[in-house]
C-alpha beads as a LAMMPS data file, in Angstrom:
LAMMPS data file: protein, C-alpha beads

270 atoms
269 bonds

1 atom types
1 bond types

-500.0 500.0 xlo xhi
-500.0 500.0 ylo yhi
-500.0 500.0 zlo zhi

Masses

1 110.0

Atoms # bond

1 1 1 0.000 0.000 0.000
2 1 1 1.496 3.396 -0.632
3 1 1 2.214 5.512 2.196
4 1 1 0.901 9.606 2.669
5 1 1 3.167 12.058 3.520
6 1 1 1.943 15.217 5.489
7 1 1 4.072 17.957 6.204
8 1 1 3.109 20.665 8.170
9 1 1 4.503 23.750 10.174
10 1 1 4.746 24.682 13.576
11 1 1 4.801 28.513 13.391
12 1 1 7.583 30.467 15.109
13 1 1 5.836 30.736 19.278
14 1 1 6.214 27.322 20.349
15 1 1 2.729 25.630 20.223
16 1 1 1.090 29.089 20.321
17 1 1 1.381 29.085 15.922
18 1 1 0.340 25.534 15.782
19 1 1 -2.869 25.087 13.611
20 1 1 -5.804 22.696 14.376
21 1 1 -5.184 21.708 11.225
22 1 1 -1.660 20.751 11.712
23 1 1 -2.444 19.345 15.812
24 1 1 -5.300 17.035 13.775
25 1 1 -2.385 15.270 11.447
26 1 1 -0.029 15.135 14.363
27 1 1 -2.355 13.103 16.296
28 1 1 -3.283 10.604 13.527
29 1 1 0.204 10.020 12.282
30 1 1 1.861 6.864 12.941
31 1 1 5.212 8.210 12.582
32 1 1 6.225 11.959 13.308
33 1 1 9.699 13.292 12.050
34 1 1 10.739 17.129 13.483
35 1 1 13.142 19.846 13.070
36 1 1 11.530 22.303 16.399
37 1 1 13.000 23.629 19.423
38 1 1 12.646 21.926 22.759
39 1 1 9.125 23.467 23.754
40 1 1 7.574 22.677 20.580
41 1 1 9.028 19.227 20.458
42 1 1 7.499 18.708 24.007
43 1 1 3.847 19.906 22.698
44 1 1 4.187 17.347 19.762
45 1 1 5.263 14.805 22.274
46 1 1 1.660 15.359 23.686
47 1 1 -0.091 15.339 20.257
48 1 1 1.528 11.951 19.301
49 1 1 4.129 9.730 21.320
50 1 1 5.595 8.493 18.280
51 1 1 7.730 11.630 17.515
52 1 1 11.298 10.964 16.456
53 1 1 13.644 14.595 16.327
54 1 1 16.020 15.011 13.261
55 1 1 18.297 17.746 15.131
56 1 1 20.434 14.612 15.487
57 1 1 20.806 15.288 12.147
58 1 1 23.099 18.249 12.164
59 1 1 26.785 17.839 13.798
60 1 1 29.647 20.406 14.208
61 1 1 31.592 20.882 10.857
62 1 1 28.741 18.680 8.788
63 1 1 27.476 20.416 5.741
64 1 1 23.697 20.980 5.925
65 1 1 23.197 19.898 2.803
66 1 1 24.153 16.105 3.934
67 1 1 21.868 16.864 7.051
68 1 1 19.034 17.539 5.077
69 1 1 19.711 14.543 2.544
70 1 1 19.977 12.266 6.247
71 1 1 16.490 13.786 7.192
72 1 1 14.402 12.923 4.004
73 1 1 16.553 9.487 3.802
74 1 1 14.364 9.048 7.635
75 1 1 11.332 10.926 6.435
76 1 1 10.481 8.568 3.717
77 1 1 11.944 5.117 5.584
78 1 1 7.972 4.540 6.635
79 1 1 6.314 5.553 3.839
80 1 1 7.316 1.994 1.717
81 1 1 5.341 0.374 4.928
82 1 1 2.407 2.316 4.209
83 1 1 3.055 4.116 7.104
84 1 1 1.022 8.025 7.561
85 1 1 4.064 10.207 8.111
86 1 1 4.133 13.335 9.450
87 1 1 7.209 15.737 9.264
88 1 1 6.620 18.742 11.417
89 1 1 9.196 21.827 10.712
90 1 1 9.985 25.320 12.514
91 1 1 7.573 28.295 11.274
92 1 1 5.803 27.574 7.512
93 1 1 7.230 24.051 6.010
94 1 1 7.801 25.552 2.609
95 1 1 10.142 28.773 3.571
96 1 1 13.327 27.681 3.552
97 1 1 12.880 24.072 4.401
98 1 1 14.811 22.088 1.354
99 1 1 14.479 18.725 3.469
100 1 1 10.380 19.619 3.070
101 1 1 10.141 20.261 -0.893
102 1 1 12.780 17.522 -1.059
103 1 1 10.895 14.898 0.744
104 1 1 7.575 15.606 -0.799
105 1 1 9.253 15.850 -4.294
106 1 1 10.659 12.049 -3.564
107 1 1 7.510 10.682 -1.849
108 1 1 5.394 11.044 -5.141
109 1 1 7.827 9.890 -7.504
110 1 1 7.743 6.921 -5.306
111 1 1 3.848 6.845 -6.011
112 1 1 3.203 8.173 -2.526
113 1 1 0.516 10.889 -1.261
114 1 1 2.155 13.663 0.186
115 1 1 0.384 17.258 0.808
116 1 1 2.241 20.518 2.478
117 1 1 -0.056 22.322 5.002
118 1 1 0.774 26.166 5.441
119 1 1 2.523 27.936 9.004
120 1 1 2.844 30.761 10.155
121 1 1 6.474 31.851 8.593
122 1 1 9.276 34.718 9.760
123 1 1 8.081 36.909 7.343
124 1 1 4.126 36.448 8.576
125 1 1 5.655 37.707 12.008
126 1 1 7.960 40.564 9.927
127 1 1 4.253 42.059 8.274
128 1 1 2.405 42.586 11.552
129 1 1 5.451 43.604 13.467
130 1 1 7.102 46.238 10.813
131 1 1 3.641 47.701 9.897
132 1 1 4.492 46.589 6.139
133 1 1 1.748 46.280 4.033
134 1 1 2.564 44.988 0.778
135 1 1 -0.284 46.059 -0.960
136 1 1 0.967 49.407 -0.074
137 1 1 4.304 49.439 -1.837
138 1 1 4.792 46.362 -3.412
139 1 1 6.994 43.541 -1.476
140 1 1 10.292 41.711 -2.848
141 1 1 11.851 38.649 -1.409
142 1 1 15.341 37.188 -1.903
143 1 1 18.077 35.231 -0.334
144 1 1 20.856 37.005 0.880
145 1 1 23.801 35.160 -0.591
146 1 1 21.846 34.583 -3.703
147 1 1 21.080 38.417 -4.317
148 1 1 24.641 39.409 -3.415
149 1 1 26.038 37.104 -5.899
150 1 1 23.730 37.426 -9.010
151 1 1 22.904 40.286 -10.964
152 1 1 18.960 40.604 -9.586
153 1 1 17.050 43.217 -10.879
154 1 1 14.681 44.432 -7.814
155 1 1 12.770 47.669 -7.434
156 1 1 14.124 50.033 -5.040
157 1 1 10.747 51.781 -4.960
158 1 1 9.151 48.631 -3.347
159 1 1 9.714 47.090 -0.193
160 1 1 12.966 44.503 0.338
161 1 1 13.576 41.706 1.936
162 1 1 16.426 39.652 2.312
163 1 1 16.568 36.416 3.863
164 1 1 19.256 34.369 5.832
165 1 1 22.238 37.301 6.188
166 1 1 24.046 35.086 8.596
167 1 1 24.794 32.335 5.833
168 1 1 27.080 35.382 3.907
169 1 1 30.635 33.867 3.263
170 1 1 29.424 30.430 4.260
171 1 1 30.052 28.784 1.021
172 1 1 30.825 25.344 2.467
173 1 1 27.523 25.550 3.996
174 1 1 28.830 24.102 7.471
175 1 1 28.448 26.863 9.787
176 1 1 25.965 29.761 10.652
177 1 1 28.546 32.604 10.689
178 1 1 28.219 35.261 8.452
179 1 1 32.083 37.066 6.758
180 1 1 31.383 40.955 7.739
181 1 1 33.825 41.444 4.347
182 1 1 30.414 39.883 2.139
183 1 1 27.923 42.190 4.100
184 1 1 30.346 45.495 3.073
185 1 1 29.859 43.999 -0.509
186 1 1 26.276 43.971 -0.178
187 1 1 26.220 47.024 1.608
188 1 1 28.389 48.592 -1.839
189 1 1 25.746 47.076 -4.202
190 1 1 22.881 48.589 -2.309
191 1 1 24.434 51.554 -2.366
192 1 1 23.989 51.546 -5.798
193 1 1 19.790 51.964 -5.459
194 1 1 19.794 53.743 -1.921
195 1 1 21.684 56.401 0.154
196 1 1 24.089 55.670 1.964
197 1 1 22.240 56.049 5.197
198 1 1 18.963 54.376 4.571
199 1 1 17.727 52.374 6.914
200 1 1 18.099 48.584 7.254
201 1 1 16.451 46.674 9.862
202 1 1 17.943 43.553 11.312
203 1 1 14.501 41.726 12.074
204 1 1 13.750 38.779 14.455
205 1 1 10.731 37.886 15.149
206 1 1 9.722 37.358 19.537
207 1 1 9.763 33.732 20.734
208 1 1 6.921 34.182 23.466
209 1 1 3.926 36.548 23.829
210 1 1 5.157 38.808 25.667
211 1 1 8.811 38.842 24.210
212 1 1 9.460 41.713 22.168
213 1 1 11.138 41.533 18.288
214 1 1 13.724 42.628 17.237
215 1 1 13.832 45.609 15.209
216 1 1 17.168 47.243 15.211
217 1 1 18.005 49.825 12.603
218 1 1 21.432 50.253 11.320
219 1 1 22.574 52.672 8.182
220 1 1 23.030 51.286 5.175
221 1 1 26.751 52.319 5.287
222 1 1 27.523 50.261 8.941
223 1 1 24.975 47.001 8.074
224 1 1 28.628 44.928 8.178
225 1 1 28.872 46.350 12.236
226 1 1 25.077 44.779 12.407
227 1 1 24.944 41.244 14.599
228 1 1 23.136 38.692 13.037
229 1 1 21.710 35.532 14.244
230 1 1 20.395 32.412 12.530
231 1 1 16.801 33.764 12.315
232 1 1 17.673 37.581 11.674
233 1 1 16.704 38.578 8.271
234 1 1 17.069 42.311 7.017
235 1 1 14.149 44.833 5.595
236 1 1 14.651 47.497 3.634
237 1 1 11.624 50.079 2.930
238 1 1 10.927 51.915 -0.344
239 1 1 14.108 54.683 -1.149
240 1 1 11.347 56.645 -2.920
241 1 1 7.803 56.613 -3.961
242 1 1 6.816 54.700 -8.100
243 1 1 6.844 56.645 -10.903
244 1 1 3.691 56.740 -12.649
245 1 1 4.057 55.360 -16.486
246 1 1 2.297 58.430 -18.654
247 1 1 2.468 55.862 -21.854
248 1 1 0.714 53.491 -19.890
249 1 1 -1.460 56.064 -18.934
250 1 1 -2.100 57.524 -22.295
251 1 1 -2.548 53.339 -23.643
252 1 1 -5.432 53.170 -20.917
253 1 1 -7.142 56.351 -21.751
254 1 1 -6.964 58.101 -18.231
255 1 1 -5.532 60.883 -16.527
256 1 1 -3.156 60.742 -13.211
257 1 1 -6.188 62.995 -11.101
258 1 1 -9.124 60.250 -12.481
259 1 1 -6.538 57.277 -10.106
260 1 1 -8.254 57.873 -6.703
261 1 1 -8.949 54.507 -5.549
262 1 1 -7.261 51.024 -4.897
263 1 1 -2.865 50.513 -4.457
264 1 1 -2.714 53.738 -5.979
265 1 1 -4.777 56.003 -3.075
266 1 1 -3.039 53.690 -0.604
267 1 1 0.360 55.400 -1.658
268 1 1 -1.029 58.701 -2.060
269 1 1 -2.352 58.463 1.703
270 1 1 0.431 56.758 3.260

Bonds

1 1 1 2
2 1 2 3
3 1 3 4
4 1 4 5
5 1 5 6
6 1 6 7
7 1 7 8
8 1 8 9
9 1 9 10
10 1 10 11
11 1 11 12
12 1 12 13
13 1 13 14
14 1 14 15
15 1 15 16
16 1 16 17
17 1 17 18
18 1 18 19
19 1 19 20
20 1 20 21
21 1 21 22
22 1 22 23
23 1 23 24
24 1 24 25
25 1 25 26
26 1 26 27
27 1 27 28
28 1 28 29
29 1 29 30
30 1 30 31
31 1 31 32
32 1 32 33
33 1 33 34
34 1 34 35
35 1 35 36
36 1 36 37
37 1 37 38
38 1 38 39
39 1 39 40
40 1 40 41
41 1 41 42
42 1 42 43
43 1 43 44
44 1 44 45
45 1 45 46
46 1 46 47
47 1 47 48
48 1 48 49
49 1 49 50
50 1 50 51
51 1 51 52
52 1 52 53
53 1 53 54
54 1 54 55
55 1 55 56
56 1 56 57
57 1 57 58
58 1 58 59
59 1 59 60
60 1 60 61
61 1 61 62
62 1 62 63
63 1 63 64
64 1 64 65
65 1 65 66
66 1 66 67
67 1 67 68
68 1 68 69
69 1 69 70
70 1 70 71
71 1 71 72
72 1 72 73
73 1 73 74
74 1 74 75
75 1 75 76
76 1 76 77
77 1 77 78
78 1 78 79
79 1 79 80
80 1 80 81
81 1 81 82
82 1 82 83
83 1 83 84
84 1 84 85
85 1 85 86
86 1 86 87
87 1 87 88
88 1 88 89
89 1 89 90
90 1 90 91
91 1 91 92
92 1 92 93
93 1 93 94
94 1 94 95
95 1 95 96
96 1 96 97
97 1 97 98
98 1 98 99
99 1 99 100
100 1 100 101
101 1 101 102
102 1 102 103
103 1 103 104
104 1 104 105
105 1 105 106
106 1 106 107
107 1 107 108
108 1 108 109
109 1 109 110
110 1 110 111
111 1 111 112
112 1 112 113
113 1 113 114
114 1 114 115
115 1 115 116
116 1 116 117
117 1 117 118
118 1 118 119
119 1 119 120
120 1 120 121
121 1 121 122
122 1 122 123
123 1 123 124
124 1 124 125
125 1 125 126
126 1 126 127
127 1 127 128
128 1 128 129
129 1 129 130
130 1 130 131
131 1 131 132
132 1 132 133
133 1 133 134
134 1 134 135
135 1 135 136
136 1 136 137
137 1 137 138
138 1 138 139
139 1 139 140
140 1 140 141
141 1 141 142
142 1 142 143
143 1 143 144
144 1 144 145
145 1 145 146
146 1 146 147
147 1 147 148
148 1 148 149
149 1 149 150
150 1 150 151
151 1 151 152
152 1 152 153
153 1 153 154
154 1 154 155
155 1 155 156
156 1 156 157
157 1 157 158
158 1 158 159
159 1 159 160
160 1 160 161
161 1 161 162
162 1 162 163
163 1 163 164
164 1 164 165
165 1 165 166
166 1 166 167
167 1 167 168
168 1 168 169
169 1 169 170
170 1 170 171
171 1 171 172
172 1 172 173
173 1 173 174
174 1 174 175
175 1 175 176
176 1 176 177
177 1 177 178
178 1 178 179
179 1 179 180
180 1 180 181
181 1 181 182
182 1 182 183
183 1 183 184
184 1 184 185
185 1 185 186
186 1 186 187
187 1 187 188
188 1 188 189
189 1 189 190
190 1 190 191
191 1 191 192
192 1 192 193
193 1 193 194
194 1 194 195
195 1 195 196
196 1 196 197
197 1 197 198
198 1 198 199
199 1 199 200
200 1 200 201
201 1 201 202
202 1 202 203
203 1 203 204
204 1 204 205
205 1 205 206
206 1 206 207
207 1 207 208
208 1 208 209
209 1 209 210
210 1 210 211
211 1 211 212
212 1 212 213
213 1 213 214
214 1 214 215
215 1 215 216
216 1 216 217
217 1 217 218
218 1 218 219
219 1 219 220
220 1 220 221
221 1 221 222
222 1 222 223
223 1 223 224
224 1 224 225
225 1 225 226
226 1 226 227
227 1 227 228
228 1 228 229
229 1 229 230
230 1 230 231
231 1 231 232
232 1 232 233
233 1 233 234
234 1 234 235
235 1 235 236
236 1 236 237
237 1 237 238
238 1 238 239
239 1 239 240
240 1 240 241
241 1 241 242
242 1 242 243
243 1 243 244
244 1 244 245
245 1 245 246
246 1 246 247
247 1 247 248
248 1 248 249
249 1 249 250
250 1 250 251
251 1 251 252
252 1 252 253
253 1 253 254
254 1 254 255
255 1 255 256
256 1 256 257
257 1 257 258
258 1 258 259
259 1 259 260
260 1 260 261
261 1 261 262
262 1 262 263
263 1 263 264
264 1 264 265
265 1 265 266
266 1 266 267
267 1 267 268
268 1 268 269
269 1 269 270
């Protein structure tokens, strides 16, 4: 019999993020594979019994890309038995969790059933805490190392965020220390859209209820003096307002004073 594959998220505030959809998997699974801190492991532990932690998975020195090939290797062992496997993972399954595409990708070439079920992700947290809207400005995404080292072409009128700034200068992908020489480099390229001294946050979003995030703004020119942890990621806001296209305009058969309502009044307001 083939085997289903359900892998969920457990938001960022241990058990406090966790969907009833997500707690009503856990508790029917016969096998539950994790990547969560202690507290949330402990709530799964009361969800289902039969949870088995990957963080075994990671060692000193070990690239994470063998960890991750180790964890779907485990994730999948059960599925040949016909086994309902669950693989719970920190905030939304599909944000930066290889090991989650991966093992999905693998179960249903294998003729499996395997469904991803939405969390609550870093960036969730990053909207309500920042204020950012993205309807308001427009919103960009990338990873750091991988916007630093190709030529993207990004809007400096819209929202920015960058992902994972601690990974800069790790190319051996074995440790979560970032070279401040790579942020100066980013910093430089920036530079290029923004002044020098725009702001950058360094964002991290709070553990517990009443924790607070962090939301420290550095200049653009001093983001290399910037500490940054394994879940900091960096958000710049809009260098200037969008210009308004007059040959669209003219194509659409309107005038800049007849644009008074949707995106467009948002801007104007905000």
């Amino acid at each position: 019999m083939p085997g289903r594959l359900s892998v969920v998220g457990t938001g960022i505030r241990p058990g406090g993020h966790l969907t009833r959809e997500a707690q009503h998997l856990l508790r029917g699974a016969d096998r539950v594979f994790t990547v969560v801190d202690g507290l949330t492991l402990d709530r799964l532990r009361e969800l289902n019994a039969r949870v088995e932690s990957l963080q075994d998975a990671y060692a000193v020195g070990r690239r994470r890309d063998d960890s991750y090939a180790e964890m779907v290797r485990r994730i999948l062992a059960p599925l040949d038995e016909g086994a309902h496997v669950c693989a719970a993972f920190y905030g939304h399954p599909g944000v930066f969790v290889w090991p989650a595409h991966e093992a999905i990708r693998q179960a249903r070439a294998a003729g499996h059933r395997a469904v991803m079920y939405p969390g609550i992700s870093a960036e969730d947290c990053l909207f309500a805490d920042l204020g950012l809207d993205p309807a308001l400005h427009g919103c960009q995404s990338f990873e750091a190392t991988d916007f630093l080292l190709h030529a993207r072409r990004f809007d400096p009128t819209a929202a920015l965020i960058l992902w994972q700034p601690v990974t800069l200068g790790d190319l051996r992908r074995d440790a979560f220390e970032h070279d401040p020489e790579w942020v100066k480099v980013l910093a430089e390229v920036l530079a290029a859209d923004y002044p020098a001294d725009h702001p950058v946050t360094v964002y991290e979003a709070a553990v517990f209820p009443l924790d607070e995030p962090r939301r420290e703004q550095v200049p653009l020119n001093r983001l290399h003096e910037a500490r940054f942890s394994q879940v900091s990621t960096l958000y710049l806001p809009p260098a200037a307002p969008p210009a308004l296209s007059a040959e669209r305009l003219e194509r659409l058969g309107i005038s800049e004073s007849e644009l008074t309502f949707g995106a467009y009044q948002l801007h104007r307001r905000g």
